[in-house]
N, C-alpha and C positions, 0 to 999 in steps of 0.2 A: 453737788448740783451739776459740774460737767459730766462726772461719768452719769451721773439719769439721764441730761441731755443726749450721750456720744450711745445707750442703750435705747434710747429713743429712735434715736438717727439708724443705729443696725435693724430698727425692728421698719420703720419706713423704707428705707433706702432701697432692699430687695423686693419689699414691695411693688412698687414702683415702678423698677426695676422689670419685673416681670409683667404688668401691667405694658408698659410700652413694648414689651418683647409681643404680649400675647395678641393685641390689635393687628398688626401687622400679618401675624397667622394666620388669626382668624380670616382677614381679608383676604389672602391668599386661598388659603382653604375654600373660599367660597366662590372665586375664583374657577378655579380646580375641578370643583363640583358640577357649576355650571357647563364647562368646557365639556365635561365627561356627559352629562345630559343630553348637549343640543347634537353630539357626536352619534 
């Protein structure tokens, strides 16, 4: 039962993980895009 749980947690945690990495990007990115646009 802990190791299902601790393969649980490995298969969310990078999830997640990347999830908060990619929001930031994206905003950025769109950002960026704009900036090159109105230029």
């Amino acid at each position: 039962m802990i190791f299902k749980f601790l393969s649980y947690g490995l298969i969310i945690i990078p999830q997640a993980a990347i999830h908060f990495l990619f929001i930031p990007v994206l905003f950025l990115m769109q950002g960026y895009i704009n900036m090159t646009r109105c230029q």
